[in-house]
N, CA, C and O atoms as a Maestro MAE file, in Angstrom:
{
 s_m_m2io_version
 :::
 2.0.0
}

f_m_ct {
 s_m_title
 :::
 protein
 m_atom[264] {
  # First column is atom index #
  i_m_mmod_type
  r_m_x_coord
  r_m_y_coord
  r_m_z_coord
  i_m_residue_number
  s_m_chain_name
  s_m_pdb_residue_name
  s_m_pdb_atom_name
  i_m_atomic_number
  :::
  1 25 -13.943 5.851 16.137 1 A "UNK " " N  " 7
  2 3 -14.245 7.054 15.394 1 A "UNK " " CA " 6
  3 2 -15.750 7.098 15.134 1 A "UNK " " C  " 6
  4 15 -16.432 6.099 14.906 1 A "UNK " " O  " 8
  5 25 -16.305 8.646 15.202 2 A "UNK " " N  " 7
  6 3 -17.575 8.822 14.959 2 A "UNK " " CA " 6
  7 2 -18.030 8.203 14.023 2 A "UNK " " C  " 6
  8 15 -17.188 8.452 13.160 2 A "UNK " " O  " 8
  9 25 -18.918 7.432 13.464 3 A "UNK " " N  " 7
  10 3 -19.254 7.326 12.040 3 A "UNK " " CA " 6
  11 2 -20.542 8.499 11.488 3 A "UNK " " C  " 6
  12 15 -21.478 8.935 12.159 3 A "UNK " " O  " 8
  13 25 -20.151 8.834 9.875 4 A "UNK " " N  " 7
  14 3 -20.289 9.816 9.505 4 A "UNK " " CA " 6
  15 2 -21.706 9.525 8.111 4 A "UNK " " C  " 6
  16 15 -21.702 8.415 7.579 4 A "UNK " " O  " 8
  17 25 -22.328 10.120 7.848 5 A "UNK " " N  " 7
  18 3 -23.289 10.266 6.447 5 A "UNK " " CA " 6
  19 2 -23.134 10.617 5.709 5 A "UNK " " C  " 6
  20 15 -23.192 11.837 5.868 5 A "UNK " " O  " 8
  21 25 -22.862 10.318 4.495 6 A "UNK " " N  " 7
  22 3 -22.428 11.072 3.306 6 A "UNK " " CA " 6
  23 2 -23.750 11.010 2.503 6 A "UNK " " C  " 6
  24 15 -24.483 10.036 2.676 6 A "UNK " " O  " 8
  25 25 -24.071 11.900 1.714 7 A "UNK " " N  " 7
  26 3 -25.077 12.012 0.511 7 A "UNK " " CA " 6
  27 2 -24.512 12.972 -0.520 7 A "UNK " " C  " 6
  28 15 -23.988 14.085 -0.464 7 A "UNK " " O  " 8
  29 25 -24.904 11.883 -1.744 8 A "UNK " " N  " 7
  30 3 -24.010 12.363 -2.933 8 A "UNK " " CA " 6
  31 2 -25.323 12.091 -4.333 8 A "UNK " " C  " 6
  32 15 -26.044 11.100 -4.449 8 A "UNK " " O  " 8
  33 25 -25.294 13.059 -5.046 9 A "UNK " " N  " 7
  34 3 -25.837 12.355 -6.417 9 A "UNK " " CA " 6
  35 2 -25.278 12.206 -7.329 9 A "UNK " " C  " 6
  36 15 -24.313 12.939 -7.114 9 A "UNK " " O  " 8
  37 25 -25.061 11.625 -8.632 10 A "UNK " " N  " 7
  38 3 -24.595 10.899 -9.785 10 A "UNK " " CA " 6
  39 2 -25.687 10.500 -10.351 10 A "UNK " " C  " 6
  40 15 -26.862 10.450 -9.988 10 A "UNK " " O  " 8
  41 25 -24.776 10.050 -11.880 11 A "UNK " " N  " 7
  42 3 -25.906 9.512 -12.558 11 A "UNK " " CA " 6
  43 2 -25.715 7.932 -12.355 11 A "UNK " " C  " 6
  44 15 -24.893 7.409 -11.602 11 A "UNK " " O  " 8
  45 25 -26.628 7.288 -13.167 12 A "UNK " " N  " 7
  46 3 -26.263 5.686 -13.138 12 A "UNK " " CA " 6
  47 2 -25.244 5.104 -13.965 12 A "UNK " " C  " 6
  48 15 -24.843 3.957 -13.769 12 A "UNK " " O  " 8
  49 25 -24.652 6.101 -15.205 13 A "UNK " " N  " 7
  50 3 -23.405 5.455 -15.396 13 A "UNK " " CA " 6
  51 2 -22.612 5.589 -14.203 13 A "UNK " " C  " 6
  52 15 -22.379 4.722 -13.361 13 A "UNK " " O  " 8
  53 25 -22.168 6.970 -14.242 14 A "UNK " " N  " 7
  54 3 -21.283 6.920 -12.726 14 A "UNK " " CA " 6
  55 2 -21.182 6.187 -11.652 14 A "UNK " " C  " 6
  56 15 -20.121 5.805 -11.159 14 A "UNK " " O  " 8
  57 25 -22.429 5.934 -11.193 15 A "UNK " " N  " 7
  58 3 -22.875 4.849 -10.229 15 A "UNK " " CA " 6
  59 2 -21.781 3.773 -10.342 15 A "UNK " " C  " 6
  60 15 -20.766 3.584 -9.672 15 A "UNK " " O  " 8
  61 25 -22.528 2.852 -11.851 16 A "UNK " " N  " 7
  62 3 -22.083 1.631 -12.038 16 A "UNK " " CA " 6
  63 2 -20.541 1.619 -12.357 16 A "UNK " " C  " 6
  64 15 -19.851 0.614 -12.192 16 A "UNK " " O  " 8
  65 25 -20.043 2.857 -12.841 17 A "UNK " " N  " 7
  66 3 -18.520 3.172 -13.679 17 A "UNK " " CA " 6
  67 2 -17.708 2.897 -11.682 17 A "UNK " " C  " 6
  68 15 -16.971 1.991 -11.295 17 A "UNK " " O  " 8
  69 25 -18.096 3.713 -11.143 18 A "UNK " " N  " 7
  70 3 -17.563 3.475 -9.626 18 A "UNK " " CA " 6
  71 2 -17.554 2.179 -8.626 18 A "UNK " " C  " 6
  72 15 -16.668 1.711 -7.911 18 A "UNK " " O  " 8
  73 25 -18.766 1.836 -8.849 19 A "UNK " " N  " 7
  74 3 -18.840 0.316 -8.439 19 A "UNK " " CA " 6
  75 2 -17.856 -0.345 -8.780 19 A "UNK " " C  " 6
  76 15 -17.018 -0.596 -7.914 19 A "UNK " " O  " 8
  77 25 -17.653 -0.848 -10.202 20 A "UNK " " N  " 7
  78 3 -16.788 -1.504 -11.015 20 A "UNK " " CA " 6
  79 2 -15.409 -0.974 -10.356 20 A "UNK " " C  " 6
  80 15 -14.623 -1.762 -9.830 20 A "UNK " " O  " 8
  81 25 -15.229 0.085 -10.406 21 A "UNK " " N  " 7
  82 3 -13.909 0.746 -9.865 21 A "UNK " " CA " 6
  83 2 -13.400 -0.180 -8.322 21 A "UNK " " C  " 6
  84 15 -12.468 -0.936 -8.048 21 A "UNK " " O  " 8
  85 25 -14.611 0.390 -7.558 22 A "UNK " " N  " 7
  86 3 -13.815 0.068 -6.376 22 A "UNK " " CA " 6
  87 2 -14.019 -1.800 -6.079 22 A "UNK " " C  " 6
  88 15 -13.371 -2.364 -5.196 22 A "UNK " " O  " 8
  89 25 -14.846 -2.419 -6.830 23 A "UNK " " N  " 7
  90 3 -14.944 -4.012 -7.102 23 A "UNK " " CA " 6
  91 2 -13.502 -4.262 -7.481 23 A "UNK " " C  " 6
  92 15 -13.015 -5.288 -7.006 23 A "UNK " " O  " 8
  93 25 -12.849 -3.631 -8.129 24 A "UNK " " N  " 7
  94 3 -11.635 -4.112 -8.871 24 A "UNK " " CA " 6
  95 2 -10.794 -3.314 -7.760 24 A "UNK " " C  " 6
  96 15 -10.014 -2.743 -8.523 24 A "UNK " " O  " 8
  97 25 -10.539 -3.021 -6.882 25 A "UNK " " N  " 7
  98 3 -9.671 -2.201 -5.679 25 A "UNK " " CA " 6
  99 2 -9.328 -3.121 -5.117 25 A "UNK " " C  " 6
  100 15 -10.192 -3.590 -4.376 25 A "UNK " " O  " 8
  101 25 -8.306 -3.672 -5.137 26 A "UNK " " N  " 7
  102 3 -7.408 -4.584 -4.274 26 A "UNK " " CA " 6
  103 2 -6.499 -3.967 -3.015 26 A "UNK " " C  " 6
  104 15 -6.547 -2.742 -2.898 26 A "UNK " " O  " 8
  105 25 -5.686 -4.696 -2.075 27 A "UNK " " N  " 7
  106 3 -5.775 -3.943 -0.792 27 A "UNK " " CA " 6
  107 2 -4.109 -3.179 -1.061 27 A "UNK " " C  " 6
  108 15 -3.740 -2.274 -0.313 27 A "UNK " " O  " 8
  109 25 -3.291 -3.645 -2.116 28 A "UNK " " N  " 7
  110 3 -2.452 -3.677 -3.266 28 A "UNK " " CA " 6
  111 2 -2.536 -2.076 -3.806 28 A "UNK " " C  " 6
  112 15 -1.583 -1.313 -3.963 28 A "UNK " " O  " 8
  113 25 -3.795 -1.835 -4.012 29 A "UNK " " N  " 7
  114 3 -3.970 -0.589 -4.765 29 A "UNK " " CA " 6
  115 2 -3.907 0.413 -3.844 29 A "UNK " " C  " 6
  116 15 -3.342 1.472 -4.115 29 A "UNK " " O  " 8
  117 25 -4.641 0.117 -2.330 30 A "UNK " " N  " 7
  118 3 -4.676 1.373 -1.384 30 A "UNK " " CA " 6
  119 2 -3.519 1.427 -1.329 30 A "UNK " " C  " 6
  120 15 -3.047 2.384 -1.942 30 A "UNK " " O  " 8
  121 25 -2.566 0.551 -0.659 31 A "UNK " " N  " 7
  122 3 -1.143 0.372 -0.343 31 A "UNK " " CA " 6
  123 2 -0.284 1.095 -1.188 31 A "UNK " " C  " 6
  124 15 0.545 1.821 -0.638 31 A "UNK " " O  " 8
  125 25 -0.332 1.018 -2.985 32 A "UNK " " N  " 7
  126 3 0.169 2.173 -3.705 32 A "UNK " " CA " 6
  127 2 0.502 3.502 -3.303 32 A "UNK " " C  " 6
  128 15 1.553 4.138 -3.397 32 A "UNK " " O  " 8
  129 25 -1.209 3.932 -2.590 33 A "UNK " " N  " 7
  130 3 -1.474 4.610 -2.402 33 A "UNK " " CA " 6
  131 2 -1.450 5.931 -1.572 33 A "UNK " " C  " 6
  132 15 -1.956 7.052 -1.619 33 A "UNK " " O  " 8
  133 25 -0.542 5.162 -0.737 34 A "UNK " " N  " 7
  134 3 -0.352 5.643 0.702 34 A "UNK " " CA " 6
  135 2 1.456 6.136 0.698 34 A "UNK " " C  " 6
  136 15 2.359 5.445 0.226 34 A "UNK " " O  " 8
  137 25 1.610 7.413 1.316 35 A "UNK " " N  " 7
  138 3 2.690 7.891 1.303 35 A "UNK " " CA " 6
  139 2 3.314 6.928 2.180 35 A "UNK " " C  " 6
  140 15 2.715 6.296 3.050 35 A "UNK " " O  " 8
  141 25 4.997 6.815 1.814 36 A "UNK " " N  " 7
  142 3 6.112 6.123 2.717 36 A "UNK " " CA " 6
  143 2 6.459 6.310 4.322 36 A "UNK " " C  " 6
  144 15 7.084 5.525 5.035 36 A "UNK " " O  " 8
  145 25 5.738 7.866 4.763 37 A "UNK " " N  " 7
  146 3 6.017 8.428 5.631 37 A "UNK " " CA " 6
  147 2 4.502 8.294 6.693 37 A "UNK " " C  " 6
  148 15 4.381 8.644 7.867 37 A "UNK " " O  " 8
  149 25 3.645 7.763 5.926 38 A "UNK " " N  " 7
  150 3 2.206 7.517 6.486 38 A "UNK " " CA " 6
  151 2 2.227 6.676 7.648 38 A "UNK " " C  " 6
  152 15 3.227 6.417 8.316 38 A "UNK " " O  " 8
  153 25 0.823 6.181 7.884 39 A "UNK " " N  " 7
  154 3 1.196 4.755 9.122 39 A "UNK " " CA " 6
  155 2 0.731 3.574 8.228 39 A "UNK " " C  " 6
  156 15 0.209 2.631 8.822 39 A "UNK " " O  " 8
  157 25 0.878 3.482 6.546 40 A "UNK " " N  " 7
  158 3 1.061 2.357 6.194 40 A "UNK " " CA " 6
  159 2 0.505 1.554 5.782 40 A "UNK " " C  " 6
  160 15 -0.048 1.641 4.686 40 A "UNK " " O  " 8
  161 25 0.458 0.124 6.801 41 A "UNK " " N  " 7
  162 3 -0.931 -0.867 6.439 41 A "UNK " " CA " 6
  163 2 -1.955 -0.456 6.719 41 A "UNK " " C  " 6
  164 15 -2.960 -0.495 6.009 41 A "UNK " " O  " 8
  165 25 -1.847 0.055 7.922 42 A "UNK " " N  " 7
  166 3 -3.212 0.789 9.264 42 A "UNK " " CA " 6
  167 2 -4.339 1.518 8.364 42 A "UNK " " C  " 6
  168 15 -5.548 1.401 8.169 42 A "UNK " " O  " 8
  169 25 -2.991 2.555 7.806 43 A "UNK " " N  " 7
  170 3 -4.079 3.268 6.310 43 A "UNK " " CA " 6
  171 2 -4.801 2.710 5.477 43 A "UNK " " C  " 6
  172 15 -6.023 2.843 5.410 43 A "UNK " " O  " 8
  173 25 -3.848 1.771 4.485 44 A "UNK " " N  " 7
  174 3 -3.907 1.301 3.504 44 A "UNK " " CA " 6
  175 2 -5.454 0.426 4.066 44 A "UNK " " C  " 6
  176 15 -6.376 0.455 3.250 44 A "UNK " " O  " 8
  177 25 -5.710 -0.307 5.392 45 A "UNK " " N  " 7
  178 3 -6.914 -0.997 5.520 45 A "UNK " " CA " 6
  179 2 -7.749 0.316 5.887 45 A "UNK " " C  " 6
  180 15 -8.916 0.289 5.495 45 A "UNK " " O  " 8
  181 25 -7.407 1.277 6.466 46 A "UNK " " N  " 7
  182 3 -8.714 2.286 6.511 46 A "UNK " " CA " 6
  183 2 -9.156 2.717 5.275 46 A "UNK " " C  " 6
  184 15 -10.353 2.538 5.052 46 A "UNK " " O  " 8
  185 25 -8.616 3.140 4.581 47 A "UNK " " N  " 7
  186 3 -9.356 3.220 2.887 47 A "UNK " " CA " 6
  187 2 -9.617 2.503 2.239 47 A "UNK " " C  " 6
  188 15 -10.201 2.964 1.258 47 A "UNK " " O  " 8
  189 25 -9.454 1.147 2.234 48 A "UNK " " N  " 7
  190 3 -10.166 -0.101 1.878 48 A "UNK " " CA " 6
  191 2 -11.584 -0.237 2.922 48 A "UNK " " C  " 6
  192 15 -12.629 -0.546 2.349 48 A "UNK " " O  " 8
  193 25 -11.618 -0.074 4.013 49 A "UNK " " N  " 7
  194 3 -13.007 -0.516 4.474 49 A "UNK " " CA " 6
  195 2 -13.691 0.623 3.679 49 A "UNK " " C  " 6
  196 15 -14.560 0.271 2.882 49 A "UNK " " O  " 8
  197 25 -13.346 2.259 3.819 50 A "UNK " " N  " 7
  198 3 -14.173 3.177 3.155 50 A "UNK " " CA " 6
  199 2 -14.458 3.053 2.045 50 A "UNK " " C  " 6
  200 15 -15.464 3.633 1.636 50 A "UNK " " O  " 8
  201 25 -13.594 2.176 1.081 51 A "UNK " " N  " 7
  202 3 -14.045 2.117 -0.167 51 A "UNK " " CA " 6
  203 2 -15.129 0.689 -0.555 51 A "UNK " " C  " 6
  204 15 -15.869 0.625 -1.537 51 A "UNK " " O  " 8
  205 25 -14.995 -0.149 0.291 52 A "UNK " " N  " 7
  206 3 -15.833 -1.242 0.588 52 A "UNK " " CA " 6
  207 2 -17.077 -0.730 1.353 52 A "UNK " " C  " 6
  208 15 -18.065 -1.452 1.215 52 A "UNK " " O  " 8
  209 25 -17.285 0.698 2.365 53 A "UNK " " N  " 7
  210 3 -18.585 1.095 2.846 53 A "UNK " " CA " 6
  211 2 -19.071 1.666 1.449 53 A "UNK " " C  " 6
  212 15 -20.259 1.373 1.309 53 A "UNK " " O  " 8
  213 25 -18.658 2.264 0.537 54 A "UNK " " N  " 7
  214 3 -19.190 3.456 -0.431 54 A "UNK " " CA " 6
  215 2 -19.465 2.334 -1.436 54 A "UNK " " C  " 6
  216 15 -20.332 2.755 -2.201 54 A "UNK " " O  " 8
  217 25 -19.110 1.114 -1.759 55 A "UNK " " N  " 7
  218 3 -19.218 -0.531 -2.671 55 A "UNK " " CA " 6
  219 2 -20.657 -0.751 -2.102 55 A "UNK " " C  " 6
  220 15 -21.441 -0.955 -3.029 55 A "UNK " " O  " 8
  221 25 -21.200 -0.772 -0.986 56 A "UNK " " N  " 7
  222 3 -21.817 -1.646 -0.362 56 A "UNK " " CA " 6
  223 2 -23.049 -0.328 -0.034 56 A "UNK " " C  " 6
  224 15 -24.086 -0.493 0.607 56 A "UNK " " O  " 8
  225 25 -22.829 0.281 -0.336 57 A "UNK " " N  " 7
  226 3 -23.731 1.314 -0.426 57 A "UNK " " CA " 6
  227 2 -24.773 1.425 -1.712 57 A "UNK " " C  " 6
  228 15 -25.998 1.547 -1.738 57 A "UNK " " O  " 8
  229 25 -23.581 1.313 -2.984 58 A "UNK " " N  " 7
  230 3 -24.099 1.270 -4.418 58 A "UNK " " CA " 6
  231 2 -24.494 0.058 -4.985 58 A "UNK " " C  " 6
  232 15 -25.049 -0.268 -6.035 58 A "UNK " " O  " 8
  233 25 -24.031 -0.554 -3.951 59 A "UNK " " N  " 7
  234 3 -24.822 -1.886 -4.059 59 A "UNK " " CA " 6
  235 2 -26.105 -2.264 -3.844 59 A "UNK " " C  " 6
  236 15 -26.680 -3.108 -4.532 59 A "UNK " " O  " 8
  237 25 -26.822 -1.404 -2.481 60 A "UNK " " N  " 7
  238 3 -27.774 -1.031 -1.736 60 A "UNK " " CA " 6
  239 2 -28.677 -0.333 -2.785 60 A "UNK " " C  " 6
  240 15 -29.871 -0.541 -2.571 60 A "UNK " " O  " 8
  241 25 -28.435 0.374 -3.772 61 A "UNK " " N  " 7
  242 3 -29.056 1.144 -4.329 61 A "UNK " " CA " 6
  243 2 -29.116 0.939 -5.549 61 A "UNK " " C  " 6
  244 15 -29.512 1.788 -6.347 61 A "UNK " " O  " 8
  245 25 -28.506 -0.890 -6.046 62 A "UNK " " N  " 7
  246 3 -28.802 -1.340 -7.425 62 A "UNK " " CA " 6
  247 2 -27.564 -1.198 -8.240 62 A "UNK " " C  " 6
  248 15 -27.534 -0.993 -9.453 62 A "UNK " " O  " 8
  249 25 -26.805 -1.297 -7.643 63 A "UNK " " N  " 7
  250 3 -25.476 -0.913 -8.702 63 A "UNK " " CA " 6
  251 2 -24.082 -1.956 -8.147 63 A "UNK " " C  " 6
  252 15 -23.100 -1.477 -7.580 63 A "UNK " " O  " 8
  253 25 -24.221 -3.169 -8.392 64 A "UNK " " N  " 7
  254 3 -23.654 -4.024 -7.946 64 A "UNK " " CA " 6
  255 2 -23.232 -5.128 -8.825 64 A "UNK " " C  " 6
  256 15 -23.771 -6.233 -8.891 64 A "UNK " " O  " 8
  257 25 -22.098 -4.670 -9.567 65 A "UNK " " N  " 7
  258 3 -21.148 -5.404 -11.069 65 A "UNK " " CA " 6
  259 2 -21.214 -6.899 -10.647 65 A "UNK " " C  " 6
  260 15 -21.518 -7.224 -9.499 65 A "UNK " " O  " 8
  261 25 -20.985 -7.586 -11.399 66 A "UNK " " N  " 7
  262 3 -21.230 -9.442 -11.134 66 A "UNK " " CA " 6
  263 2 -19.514 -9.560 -11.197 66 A "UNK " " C  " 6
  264 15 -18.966 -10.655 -11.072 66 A "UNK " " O  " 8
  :::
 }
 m_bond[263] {
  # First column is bond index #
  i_m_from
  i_m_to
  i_m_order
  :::
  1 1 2 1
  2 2 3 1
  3 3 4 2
  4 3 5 1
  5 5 6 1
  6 6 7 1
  7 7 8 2
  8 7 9 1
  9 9 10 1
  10 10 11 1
  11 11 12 2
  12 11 13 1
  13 13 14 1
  14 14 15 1
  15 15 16 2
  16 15 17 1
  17 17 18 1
  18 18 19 1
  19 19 20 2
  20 19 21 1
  21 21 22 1
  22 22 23 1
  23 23 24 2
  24 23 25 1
  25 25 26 1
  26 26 27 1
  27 27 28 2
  28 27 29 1
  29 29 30 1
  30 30 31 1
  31 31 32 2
  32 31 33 1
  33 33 34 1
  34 34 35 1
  35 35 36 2
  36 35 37 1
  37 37 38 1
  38 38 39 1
  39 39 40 2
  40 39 41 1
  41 41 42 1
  42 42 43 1
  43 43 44 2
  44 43 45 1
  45 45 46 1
  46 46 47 1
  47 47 48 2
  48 47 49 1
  49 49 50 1
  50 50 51 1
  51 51 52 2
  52 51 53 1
  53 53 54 1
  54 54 55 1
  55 55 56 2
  56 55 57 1
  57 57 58 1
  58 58 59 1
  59 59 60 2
  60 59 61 1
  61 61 62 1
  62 62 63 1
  63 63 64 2
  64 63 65 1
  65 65 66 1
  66 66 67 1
  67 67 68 2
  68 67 69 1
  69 69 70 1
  70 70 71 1
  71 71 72 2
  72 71 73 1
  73 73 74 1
  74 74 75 1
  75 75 76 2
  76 75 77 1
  77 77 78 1
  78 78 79 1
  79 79 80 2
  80 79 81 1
  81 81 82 1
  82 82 83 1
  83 83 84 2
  84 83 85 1
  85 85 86 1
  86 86 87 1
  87 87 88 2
  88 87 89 1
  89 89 90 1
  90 90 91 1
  91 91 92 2
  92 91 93 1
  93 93 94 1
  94 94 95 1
  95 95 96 2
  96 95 97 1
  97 97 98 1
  98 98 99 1
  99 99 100 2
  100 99 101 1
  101 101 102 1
  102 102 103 1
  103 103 104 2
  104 103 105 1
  105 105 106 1
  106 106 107 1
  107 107 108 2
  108 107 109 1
  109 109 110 1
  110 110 111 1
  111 111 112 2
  112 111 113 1
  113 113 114 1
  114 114 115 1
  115 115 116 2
  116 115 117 1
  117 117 118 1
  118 118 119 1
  119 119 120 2
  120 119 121 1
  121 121 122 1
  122 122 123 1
  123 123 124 2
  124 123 125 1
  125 125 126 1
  126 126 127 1
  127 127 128 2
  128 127 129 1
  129 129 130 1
  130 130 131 1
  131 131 132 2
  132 131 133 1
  133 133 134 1
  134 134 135 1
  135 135 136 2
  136 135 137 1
  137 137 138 1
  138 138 139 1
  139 139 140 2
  140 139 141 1
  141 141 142 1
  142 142 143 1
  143 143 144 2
  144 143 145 1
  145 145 146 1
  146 146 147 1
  147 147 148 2
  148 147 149 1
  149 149 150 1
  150 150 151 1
  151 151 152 2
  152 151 153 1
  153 153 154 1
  154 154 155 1
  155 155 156 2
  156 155 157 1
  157 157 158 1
  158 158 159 1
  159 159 160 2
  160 159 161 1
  161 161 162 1
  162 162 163 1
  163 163 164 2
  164 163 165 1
  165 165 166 1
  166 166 167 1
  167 167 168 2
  168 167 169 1
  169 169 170 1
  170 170 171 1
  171 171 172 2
  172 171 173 1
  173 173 174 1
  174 174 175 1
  175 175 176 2
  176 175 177 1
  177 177 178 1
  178 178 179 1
  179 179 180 2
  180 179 181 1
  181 181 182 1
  182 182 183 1
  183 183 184 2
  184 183 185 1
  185 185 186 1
  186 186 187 1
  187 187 188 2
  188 187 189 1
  189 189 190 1
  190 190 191 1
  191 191 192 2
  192 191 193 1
  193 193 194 1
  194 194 195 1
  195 195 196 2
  196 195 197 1
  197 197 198 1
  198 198 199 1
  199 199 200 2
  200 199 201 1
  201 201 202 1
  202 202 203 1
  203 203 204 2
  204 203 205 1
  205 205 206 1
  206 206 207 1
  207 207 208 2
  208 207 209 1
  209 209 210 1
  210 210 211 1
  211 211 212 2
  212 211 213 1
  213 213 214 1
  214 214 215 1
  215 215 216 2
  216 215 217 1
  217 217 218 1
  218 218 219 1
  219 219 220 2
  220 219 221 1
  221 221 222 1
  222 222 223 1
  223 223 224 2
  224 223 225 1
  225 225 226 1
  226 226 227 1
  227 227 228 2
  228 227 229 1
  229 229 230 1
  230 230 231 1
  231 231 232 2
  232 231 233 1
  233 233 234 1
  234 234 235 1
  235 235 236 2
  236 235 237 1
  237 237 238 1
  238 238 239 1
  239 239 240 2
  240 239 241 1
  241 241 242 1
  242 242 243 1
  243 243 244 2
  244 243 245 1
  245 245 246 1
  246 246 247 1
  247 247 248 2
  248 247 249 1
  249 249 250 1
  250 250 251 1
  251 251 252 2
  252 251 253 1
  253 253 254 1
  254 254 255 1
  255 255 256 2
  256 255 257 1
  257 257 258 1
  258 258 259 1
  259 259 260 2
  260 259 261 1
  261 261 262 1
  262 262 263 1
  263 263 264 2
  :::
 }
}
């Protein structure tokens, strides 16, 4: 798949409030997440890497919870 650019602004709570969020995202949580009728794990790891690219991003930019 193509890879894509996103640009977004927020403030720095938000920032850090999201960081924290997806730091605490276990692969558990996508899996919740994902309808019964979906393709599943396949998903459940595609929205975990996206939420680990958008982690690693705000990380990049100073916003990276201990």
């Amino acid at each position: 798949m193509d890879k894509v650019t996103v640009t977004m602004e927020m403030t720095g709570e938000q920032a850090q409030a999201l960081a924290i969020f997806l730091k605490r995202m276990m692969l558990s949580d996508y899996r919740a997440k994902c309808q019964p009728d979906t393709l599943g794990d396949e998903l459940a790891y595609t929205m975990q890497e996206g939420g680990e690219a958008v982690r690693t991003a705000l990380a990049d930019a100073g916003f990276a919870p201990r």
